[in-house]
FISE-350630 format. One record per residue (C-alpha): residue number from 1; residue in one letter; x, y, z. Coordinates in steps of 0.05 Angstrom, whole numbers. Each point is the difference from the previous one (the first is absolute). Layout:
<sites>
SITE    i  aa       u       v       w
SITE  NUM   A       X       Y       Z
...
</sites>
This chain:
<sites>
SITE    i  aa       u       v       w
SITE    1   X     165     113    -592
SITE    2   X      -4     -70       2
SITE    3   X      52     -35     -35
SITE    4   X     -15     -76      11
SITE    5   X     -44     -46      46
SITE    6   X      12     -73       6
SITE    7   X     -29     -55      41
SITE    8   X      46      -9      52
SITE    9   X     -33     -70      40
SITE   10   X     -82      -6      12
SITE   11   X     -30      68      10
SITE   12   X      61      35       1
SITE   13   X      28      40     -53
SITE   14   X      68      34     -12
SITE   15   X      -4      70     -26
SITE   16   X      50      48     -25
SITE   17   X     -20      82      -1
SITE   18   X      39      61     -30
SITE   19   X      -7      73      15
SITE   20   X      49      37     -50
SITE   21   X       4      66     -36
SITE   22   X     -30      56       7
SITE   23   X     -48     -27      58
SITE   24   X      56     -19      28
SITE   25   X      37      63       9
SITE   26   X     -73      29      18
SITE   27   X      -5     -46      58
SITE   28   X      69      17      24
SITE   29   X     -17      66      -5
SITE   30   X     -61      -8      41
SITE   31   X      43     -36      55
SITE   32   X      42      59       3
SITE   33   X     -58      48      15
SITE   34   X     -31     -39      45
SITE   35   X      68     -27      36
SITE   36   X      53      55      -4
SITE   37   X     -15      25      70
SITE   38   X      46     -66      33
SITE   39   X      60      19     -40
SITE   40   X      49      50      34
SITE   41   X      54      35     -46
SITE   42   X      48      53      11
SITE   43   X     -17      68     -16
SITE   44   X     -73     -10      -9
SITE   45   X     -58       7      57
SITE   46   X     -30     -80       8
SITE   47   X     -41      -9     -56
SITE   48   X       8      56     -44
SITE   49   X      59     -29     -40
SITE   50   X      -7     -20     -69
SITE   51   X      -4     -72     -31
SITE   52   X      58       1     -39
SITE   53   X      47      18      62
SITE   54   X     -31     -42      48
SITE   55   X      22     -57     -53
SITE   56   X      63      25      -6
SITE   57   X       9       1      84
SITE   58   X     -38     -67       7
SITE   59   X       5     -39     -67
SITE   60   X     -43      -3     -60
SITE   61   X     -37     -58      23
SITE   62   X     -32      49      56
SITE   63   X     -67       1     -13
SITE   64   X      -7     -66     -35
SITE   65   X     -22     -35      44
SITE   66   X     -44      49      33
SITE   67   X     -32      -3     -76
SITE   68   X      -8     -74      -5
SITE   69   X     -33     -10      72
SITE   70   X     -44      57     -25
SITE   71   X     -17     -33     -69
SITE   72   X       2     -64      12
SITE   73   X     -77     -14      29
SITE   74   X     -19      26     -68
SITE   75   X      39     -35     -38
SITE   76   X     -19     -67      31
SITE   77   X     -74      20     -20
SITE   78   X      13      15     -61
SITE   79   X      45     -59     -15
SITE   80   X     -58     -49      23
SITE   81   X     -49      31     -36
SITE   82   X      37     -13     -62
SITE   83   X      17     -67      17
SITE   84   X     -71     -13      10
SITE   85   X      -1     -29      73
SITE   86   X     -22       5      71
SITE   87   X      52       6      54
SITE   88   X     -35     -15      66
SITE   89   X      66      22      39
SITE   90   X      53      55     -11
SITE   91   X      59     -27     -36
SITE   92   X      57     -33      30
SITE   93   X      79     -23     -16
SITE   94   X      10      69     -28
SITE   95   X      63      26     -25
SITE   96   X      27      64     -39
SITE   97   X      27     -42     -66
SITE   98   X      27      62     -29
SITE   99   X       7      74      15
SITE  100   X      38      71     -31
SITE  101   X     -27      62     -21
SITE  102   X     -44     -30     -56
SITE  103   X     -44     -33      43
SITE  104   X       1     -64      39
SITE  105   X     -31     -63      -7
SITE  106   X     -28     -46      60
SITE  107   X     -10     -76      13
SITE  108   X     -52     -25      40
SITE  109   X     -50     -64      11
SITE  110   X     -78      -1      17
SITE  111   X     -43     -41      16
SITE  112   X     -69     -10     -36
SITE  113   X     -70     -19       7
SITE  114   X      -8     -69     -11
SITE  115   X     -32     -36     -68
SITE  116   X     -68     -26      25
SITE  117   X     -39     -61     -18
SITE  118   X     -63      -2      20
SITE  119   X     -51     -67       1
SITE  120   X     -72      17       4
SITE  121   X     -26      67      33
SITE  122   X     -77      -8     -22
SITE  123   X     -49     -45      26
SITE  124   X      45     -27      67
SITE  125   X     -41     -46      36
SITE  126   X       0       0      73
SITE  127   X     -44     -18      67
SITE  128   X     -46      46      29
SITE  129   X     -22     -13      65
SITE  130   X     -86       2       1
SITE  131   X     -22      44      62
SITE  132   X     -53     -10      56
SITE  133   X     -13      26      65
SITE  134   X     -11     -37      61
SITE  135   X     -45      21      62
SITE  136   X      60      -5      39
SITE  137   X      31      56     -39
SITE  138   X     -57      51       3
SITE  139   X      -3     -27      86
SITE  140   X      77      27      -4
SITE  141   X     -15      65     -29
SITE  142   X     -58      11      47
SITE  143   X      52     -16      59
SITE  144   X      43      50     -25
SITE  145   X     -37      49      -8
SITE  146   X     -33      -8      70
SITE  147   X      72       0      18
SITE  148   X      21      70     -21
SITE  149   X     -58      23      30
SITE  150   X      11     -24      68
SITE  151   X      19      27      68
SITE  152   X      59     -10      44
SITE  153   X     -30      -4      74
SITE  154   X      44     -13      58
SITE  155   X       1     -65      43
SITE  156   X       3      11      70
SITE  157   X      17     -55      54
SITE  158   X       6     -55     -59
SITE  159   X      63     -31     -24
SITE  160   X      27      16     -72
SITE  161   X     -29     -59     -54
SITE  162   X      12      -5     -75
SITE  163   X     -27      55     -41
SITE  164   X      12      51      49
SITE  165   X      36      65      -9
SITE  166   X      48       6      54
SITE  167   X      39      55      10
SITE  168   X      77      -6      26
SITE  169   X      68      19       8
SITE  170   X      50     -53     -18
SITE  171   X      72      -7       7
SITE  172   X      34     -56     -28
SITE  173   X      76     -20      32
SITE  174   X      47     -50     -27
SITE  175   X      51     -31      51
SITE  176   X     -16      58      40
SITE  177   X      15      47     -47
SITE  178   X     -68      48     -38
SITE  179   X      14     -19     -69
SITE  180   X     -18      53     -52
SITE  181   X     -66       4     -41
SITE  182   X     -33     -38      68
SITE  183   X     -27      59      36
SITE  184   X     -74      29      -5
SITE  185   X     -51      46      38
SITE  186   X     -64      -4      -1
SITE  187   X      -9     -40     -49
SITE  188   X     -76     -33     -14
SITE  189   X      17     -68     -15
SITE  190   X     -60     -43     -30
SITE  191   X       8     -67      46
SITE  192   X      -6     -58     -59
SITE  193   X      16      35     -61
SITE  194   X      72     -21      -5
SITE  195   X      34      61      -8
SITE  196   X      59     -12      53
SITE  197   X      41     -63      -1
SITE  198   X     -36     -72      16
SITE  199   X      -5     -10      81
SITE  200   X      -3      86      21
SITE  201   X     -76       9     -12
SITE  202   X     -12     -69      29
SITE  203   X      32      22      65
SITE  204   X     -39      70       0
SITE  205   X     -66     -43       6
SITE  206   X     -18     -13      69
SITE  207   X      27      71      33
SITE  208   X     -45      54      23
SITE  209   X      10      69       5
SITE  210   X      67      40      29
SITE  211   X      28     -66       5
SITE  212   X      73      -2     -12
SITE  213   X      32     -65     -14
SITE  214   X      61     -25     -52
SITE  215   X     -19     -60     -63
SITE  216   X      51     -39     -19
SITE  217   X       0      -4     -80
SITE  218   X      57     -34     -48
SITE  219   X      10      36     -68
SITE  220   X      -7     -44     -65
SITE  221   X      57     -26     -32
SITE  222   X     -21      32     -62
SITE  223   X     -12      70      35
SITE  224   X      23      58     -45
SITE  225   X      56      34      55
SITE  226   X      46     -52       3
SITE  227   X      33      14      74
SITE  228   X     -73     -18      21
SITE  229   X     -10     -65     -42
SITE  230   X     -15     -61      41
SITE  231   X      14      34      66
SITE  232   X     -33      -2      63
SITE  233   X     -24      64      36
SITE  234   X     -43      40      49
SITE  235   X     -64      49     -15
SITE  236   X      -8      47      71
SITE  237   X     -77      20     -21
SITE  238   X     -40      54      39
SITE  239   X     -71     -10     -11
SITE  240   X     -38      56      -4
SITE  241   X     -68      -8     -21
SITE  242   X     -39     -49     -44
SITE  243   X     -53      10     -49
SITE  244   X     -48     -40     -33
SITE  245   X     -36       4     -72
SITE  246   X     -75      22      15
SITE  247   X     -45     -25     -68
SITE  248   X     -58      34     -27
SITE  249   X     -67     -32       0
SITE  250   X     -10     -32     -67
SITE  251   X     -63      23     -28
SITE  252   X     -43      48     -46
SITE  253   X      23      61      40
SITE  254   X      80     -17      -5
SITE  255   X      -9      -4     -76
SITE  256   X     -29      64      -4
SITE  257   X      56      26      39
SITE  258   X      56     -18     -45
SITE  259   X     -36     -12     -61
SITE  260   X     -41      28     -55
SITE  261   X     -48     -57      13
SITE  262   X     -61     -14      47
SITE  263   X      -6     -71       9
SITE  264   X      54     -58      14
SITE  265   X     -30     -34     -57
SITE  266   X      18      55     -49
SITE  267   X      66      14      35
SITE  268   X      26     -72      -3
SITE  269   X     -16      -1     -79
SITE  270   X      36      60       0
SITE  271   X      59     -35      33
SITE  272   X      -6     -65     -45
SITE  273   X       2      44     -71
SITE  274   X      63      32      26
SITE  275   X      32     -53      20
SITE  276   X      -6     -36     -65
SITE  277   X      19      70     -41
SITE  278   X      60      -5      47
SITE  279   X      13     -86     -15
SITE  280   X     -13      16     -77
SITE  281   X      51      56      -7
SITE  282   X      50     -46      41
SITE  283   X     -20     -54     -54
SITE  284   X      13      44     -51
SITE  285   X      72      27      18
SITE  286   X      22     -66      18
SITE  287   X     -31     -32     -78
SITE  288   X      43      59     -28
SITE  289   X      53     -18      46
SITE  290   X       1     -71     -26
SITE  291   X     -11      33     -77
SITE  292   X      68      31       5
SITE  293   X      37     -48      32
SITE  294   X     -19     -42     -56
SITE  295   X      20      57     -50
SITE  296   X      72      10      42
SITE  297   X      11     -71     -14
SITE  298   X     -19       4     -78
SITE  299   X      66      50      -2
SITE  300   X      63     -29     -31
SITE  301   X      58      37      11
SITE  302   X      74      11      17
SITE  303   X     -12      57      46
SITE  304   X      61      43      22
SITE  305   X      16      -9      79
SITE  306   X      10      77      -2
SITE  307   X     -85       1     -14
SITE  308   X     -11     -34      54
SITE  309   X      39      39      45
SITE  310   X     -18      63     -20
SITE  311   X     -77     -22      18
SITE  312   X      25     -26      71
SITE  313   X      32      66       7
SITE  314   X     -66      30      -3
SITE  315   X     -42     -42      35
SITE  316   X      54       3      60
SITE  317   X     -10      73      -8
SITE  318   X     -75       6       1
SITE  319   X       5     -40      62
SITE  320   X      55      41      31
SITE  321   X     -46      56     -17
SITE  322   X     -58     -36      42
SITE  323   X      41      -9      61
SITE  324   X      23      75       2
SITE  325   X     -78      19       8
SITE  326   X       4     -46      55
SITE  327   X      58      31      40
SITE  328   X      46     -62     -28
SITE  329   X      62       1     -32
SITE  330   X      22     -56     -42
SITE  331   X      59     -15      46
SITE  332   X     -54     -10      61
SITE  333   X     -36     -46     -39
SITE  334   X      57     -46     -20
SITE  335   X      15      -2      62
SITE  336   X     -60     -21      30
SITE  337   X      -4     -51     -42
SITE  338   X      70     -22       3
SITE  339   X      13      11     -76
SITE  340   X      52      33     -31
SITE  341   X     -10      38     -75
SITE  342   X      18     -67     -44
SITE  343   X     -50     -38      29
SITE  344   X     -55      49      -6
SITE  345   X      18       8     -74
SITE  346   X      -1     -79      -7
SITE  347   X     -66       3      30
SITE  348   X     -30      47     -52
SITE  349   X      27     -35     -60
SITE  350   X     -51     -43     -19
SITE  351   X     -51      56       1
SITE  352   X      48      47     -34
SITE  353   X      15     -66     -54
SITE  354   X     -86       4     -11
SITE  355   X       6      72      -6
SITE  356   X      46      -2     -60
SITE  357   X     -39     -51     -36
SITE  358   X     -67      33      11
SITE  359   X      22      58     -33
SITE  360   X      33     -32     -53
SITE  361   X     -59     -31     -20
SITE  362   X     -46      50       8
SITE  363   X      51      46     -52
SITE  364   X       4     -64     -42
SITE  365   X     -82       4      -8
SITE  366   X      14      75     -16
SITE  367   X      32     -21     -53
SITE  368   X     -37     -51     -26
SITE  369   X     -72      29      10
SITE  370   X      29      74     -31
SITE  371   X     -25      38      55
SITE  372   X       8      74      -9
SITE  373   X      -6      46      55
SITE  374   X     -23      81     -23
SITE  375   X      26      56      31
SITE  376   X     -75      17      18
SITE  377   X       8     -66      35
SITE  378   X      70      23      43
SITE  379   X     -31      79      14
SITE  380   X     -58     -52      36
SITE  381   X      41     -35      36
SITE  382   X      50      54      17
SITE  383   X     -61      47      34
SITE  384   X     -22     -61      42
SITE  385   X      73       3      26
SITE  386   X     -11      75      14
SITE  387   X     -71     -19      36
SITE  388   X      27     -54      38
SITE  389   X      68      21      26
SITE  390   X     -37      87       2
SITE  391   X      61      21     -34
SITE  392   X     -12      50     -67
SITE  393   X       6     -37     -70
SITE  394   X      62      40     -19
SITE  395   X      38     -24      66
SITE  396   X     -22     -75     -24
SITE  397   X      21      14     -77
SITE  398   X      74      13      30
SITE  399   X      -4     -64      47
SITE  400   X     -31     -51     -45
SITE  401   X      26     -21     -67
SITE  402   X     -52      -1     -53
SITE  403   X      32     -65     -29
SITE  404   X      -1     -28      71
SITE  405   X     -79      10       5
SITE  406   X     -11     -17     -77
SITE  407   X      38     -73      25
SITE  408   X     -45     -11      55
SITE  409   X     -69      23     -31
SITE  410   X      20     -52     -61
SITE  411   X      20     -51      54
SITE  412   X     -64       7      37
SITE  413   X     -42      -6     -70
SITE  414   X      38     -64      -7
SITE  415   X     -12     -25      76
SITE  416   X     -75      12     -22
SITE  417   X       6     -47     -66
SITE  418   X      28     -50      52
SITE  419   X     -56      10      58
SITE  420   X     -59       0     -50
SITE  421   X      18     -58     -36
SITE  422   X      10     -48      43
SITE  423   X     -36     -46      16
SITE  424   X     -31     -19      77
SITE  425   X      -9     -77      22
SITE  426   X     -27     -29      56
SITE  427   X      53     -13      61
SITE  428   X       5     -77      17
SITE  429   X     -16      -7      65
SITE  430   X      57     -24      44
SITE  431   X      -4     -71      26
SITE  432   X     -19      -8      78
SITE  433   X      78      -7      16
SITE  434   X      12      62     -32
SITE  435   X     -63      35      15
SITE  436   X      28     -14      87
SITE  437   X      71      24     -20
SITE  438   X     -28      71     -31
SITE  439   X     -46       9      72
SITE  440   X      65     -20      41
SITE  441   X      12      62      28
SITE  442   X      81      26       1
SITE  443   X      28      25      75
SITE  444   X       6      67      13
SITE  445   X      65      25       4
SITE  446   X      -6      32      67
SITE  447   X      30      68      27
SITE  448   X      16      32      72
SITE  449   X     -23      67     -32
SITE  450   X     -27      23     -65
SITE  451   X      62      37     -39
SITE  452   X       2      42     -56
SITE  453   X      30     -53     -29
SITE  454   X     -43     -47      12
SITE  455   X     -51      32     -37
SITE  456   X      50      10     -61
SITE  457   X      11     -74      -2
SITE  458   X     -71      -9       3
SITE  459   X     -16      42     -56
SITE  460   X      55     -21     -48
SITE  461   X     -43     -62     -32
SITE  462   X      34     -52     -38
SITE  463   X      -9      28     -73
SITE  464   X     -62     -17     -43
SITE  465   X      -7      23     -62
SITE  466   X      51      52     -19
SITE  467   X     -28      53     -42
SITE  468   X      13      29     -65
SITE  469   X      45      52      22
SITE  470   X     -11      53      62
SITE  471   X     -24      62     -26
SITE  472   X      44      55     -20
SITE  473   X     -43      54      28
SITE  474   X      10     -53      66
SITE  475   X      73       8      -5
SITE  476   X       4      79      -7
SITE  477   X     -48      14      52
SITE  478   X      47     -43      47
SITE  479   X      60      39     -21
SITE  480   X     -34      61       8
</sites>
């Protein structure tokens, strides 16, 4: 039972709870079942001695507190229950203030969720950028799709130029010395697409054939293995073929081909609509984008550090989870990028800092707006679980909490009171200064090799919009 709850500093409270009595003595009793088999005693087989003489061998404190590690989870629900608040991390600082054979009594401090202020939710202005296609656009879509349908043909006699596919062994050697990660066979190399480091495709250009020959390529300072950074070495390439891109004829006959259409008239519209379908959607997520910023910001709050962590522990997690269906451990991928654990968590606070306010605002609206969510509403959502991760509703009933779902459906009606009231305004357009910053192009950040994790870091975007919470049907399926 609870026997008192005060506020202890901001968000945390100090909390006193009691087990005495009879459910007391039941719980001891219950620790004795289910523990008796670790106590040894004279005369009787392991396990089969009674209570009272394994107290008498070992003390009469024996199975306390075997019943208080067993009771106390309970009790700590209970006693916030009562106390009528949310503890968004188990309880810390502890301490058995009393204890005998009536029952004990326990100390401890939790933190809880924070009181939230929120400005105005309805109604948030924000730009939306207006979309158009250009010809140029629907030209680039034609070029690509010409491109997937063309043919490699080899070049005979003719030196390797840009946009060819050559095909090579390469070794690379430091002082002398192969250096790891610098060896391939085989290997089509596109000549011009800057996949290898600046100054190695260069130097391919210009060779024919079973040529063998050695480039001489320096490493960027900024180059992810650090015992390669800024250092000189050689390439010994075999050359053993080169290719070249062979385009389709662009007519009436091609868009029939790989089309539903008959004419390059009607194919090009086709093009134009879904390019604009594609623009408008982007429009749309990034006007939402802008919405919730603007929400995040409306939050006013002293919000716990312990929040925050706990969300950078699971985006770190869902990443982690990434790189493993890559073949990557975390560890490899720190140390590619020569980062150790602190700094990755630094990296992912701001994000994780959005996070918390998102959903505190989104619960907030909850509040305010008196959404109710219907258990018709949770079976729902529960059997799209079921459908989408093909597991049977019963195994998803004992993996997902129905208050967990009933948070996130109310959370997602109160997203939806953001998202249709808002409101959309044009997007100033950027002066001509700004308008030649946003074309500037950045550099590459080249490569001797395409890595596993290089395609991690390449996929682990700096964070947009976090969302209301990852799904809980997400989270079982993962530890499934």
């Amino acid at each position: 039972m609870l026997k008192s709850c005060e506020k202890f500093e901001t968000n945390v409270y100090a909390l006193e709870v009691a087990l005495e009595g009879d459910a007391f003595k039941a719980a001891v009793t219950k620790a004795y079942t289910k523990t008796r088999g670790k106590y040894n005693v004279p005369g009787f087989r392991k396990g089969k001695a009674p209570k009272h003489i394994i107290e008498t061998y070992y003390g009469k404190e024996a199975f306390w507190y075997d019943a208080i590690d067993a009771e106390y989870p309970a009790l700590f629900e209970e006693a916030v229950k009562e106390a009528g608040i949310t503890p968004v991390a188990a309880p810390f600082d502890d301490e058995i203030a009393d204890m005998s054979e009536n029952g004990f009594t326990i100390k401890f401090k939790v933190t809880v969720k924070p009181e939230v202020e929120l400005k105005a939710y309805k109604g948030i202005k924000a730009e939306k950028e207006k979309v158009s296609v250009k010809k140029s656009e629907v030209k680039e879509e034609v070029e690509r799709a010409l491109e997937r349908d063309s043919k490699l043909v080899a070049v005979e006699g003719k030196a390797a130029k840009k946009g060819d596919i050559a095909t090579i062994d390469f070794e690379g050697f430091l002082d002398g010395v192969a250096f790891e990660g610098g060896k391939g066979e085989n290997y089509d190399l596109e000549l011009g697409s800057g996949n290898f480091i600046p100054g190695f495709e260069e130097q391919v250009i210009g060779h024919k054939a079973e040529e063998e020959f050695d480039i001489d390529v320096t490493f960027p300072e900024d180059y992810g293995a650090e015992d390669l950074a800024g250092k000189a070495v050689v390439f010994k390439i075999k050359l053993h073929k080169i290719m070249k891109k062979e385009l389709p004829k662009y007519d009436d006959e091609f868009v029939k081909d790989v089309s539903d259409f008959d004419t390059v008239a009607d194919y090009e519209k086709h093009l134009e609509e879904e390019i604009k379908a594609r623009k408008e959607a982007a429009a749309d997520r990034e006007f939402e984008n802008k919405v919730m910023d603007t929400l995040v910001d409306n939050v006013k709050a002293e919000i716990p550090a312990v929040m925050i962590e706990k969300e950078i522990d699971n985006q770190i997690n869902e990443f982690e989870y990434r790189l493993r269906s890559q073949g990557m451990s975390m560890d490899m991928y720190l140390q590619y990028l020569g980062m150790d654990v602190a700094a990755l968590r630094d990296s992912y606070k701001e994000g994780a800092e959005k996070q918390v306010k998102l959903r505190l605002a989104l619960e907030k609206i909850t509040e305010l707006e008196k959404i109710e969510i219907s258990e018709e509403d949770i079976e729902t959502e529960l059997k799209t679980y079921a459908d989408a991760y093909n597991m049977p509703l019963a195994k998803i009933k004992t993996l997902v909490s129905a208050e967990d779902v009933k948070a996130d459906l109310a959370c997602r009606k109160a997203m939806d009171i953001v998202k249709d009231t808002a409101v959309a305004g044009a997007k100033k357009k950027a002066a001509p200064k700004e308008e030649a910053e946003a074309e500037e192009k950045p550099a590459k950040k080249p490569a001797a090799k395409k890595t596993a994790a290089k395609k991690a870091d390449a996929e682990e975007k700096p964070a947009k919009k976090p969302a209301a919470k990852k799904s809980t049907a997400k989270k079982a399926a993962d530890a499934e």
